[in-house]
C-alpha positions in Angstrom: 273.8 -3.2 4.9 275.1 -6.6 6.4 274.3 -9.7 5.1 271.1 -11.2 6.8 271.2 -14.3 4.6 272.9 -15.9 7.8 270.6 -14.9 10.5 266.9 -16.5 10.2 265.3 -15.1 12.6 266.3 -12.1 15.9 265.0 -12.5 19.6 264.7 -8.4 21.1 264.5 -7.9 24.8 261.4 -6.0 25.6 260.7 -4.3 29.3 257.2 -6.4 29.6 253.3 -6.0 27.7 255.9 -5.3 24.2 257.7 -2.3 25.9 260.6 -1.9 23.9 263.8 0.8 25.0 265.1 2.4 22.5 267.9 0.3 21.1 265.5 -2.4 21.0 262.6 -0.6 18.9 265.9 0.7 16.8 266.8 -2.9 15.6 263.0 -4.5 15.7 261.4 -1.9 13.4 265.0 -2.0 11.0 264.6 -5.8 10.7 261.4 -6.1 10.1 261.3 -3.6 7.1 263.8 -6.3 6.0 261.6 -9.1 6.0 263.1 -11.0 9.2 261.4 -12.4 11.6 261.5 -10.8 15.4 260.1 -12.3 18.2 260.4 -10.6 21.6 261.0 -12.0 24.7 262.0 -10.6 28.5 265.2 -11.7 30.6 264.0 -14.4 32.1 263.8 -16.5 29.1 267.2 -16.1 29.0 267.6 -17.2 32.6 265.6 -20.1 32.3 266.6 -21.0 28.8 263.5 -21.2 27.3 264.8 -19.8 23.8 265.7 -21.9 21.1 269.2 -19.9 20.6 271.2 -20.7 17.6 274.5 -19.0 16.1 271.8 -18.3 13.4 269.2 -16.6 15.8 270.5 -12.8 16.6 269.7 -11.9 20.5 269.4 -7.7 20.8 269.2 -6.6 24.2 271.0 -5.4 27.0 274.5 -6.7 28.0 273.7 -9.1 30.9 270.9 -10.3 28.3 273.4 -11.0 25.6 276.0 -12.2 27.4 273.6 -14.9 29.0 273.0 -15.9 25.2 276.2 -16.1 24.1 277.4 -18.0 27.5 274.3 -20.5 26.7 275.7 -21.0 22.8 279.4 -21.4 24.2 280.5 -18.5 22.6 283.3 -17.0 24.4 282.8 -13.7 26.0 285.4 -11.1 24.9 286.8 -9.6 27.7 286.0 -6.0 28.7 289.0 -3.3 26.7 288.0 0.1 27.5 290.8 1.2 26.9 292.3 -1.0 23.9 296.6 -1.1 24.3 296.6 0.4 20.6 294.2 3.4 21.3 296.8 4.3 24.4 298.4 7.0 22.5 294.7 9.0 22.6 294.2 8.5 25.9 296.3 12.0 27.1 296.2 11.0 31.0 297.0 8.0 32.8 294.8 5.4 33.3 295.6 2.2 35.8 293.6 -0.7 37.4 293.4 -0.5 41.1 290.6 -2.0 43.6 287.6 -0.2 44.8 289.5 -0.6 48.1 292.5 1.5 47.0 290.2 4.4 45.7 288.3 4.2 49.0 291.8 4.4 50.8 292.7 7.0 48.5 289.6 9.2 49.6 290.2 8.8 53.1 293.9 9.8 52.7 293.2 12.8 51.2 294.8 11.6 47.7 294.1 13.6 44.5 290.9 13.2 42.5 290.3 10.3 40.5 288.1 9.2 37.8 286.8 5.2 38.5 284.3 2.8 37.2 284.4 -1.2 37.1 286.4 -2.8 34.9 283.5 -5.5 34.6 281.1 -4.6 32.0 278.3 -5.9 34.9 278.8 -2.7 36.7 278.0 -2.1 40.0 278.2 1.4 40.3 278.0 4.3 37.8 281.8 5.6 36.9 282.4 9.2 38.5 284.8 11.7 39.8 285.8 10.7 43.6 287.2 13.8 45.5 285.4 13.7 49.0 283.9 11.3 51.2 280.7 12.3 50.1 281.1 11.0 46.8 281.8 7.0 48.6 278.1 7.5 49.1 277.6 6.5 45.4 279.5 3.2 46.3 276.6 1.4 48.0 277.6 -2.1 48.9 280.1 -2.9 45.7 282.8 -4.9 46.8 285.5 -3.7 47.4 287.5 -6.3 46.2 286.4 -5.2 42.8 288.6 -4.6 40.0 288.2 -0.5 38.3 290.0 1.6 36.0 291.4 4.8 37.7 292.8 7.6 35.4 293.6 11.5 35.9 290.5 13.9 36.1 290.2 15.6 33.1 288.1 18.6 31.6 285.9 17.3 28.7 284.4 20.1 26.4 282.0 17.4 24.3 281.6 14.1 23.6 280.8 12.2 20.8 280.1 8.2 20.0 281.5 7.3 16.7 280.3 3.9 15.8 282.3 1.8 13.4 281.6 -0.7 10.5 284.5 -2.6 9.8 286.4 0.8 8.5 284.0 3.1 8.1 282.5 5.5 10.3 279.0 4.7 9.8 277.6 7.9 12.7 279.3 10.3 14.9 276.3 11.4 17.8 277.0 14.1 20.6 276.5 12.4 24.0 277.6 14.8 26.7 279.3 18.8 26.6 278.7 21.4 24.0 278.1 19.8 20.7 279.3 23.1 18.7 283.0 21.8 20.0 284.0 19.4 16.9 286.4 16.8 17.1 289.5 16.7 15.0 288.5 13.9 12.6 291.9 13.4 11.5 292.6 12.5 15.2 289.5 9.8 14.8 290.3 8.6 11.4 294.2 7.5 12.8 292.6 6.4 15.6 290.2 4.1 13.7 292.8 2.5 11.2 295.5 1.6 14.3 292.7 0.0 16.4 291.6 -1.8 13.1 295.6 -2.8 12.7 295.7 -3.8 15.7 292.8 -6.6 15.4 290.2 -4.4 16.4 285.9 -6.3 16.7 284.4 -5.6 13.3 281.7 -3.4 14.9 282.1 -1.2 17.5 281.8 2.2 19.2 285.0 4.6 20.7 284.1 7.3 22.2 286.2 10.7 21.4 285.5 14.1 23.2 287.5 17.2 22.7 289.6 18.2 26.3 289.8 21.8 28.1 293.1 22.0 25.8 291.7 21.9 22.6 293.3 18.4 22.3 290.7 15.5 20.7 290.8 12.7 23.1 290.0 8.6 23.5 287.3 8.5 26.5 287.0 4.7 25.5 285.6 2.1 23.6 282.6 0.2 23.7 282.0 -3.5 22.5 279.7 -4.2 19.6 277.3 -6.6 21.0 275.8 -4.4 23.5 275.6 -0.6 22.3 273.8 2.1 23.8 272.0 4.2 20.7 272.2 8.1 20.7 270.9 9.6 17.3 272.4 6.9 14.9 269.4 5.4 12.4 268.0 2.2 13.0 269.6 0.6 10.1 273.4 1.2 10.9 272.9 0.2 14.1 271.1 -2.8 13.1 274.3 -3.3 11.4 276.6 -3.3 14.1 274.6 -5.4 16.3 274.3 -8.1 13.2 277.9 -8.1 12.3 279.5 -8.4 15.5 277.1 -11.0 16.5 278.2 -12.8 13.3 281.8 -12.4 13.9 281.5 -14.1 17.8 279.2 -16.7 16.4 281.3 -17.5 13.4 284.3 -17.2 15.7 283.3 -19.7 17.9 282.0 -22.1 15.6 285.3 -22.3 13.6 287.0 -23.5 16.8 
């Protein structure tokens, strides 16, 4: 387990009268078996900055919530890497920033399918396949000035999350396609010592699926501050969550 001598106490987002999501009862119920102390609170203590925040004082929530803590500490914000320059060689199609324009443009034209979704982890629309007018309906009013990634449309077979602990793979969950399709896990365990090489968060999540072509296959990565939780136990992804909000903290601090 990580080291909670550093953290005193957690804030956990709740949806209102104690609600909690998932990810949120996930972490509240693991610390407290630990002995810390969790108070909960809703985004608009965040927004009105009515939390006594500290690099000390782990905030669990969702990503705008975070973020707005981590922005109110001065902790720099990592910027969004979906698809992390060392994890390219997994990727098996291409992938390219573009404007919401240009795929709207494409549409019309009559240009191949394309996969997009915002390259801003506030997203403003759900990523998805757009082949036909129709699918612009899904658009709404985004900008389109905004910044997505594009790649190829591809066939995937399953999809897993593996979340990662510094270098271990502490849970592999089935998200999406037939779970009964494995991953190659010598494909993942290469993957997950050249991201580390590279200078890769010391908690995150990539997720793998396997394609049409048998071939196991980066769909991307996630940052460690703000994951969604699938069937991973409350304790590992307690974890996560701790140690990356450590690393940012410490980070920042040390500046």
């Amino acid at each position: 387990m990580s080291d909670l001598s550093r953290i005193r106490m957690a804030f956990v987002e709740e949806q209102g009268n104690g609600r909690l999501c998932h990810e949120s009862s996930l972490v509240a119920r693991s610390l407290r078996d630990r002995g810390v102390d969790v108070e909960l609170f809703t985004p608009k203590k965040i927004a009105r900055r009515a939390l006594p925040l500290a690099a000390e004082t782990l905030v669990v929530g969702t990503i705008p919530v975070v973020q707005g803590a981590l922005r109110q500490l001065g902790i720099e914000i990592p910027p969004p890497d979906d698809y992390p320059e060392a994890l390219h060689a997994y990727l098996y199609r291409r992938t390219w920033r573009a404007t919401l324009r240009d795929v709207e443009f494409g549409v019309w034209e009559g240009a191949p399918a394309v996969f997009a979704k915002p390259a801003d982890r506030l997203k403003s629309f759900t990523g998805r396949v757009f082949r036909s007018t129709d699918d612009l309906y899904y658009l709404g009013a985004a900008s389109r000035r905004q910044i997505v990634w594009c790649s190829d449309v591809v066939v995937w077979r399953s999809e897993y999350r593996i979340y990662v602990l510094h270098d271990a793979i502490v849970s592999v969950d089935p998200y999406a396609g037939d779970p009964s399709v494995a991953l190659d896990f010598d494909v993942v365990r290469c993957a997950v010592a050249d991201y580390r090489a590279a200078g890769a968060p010391c908690a995150y999540a990539i997720d793998f699926g396997v394609l049409s072509d048998g071939r196991t296959a980066l769909v991307e990565a996630n940052e460690g501050y703000g994951l969604g939780a699938y069937v991973i136990d409350a304790d590992a992804y307690t974890d996560l969550l701790l140690a990356r909000w450590l690393e940012l903290s410490c980070t920042s601090m040390a500046r």
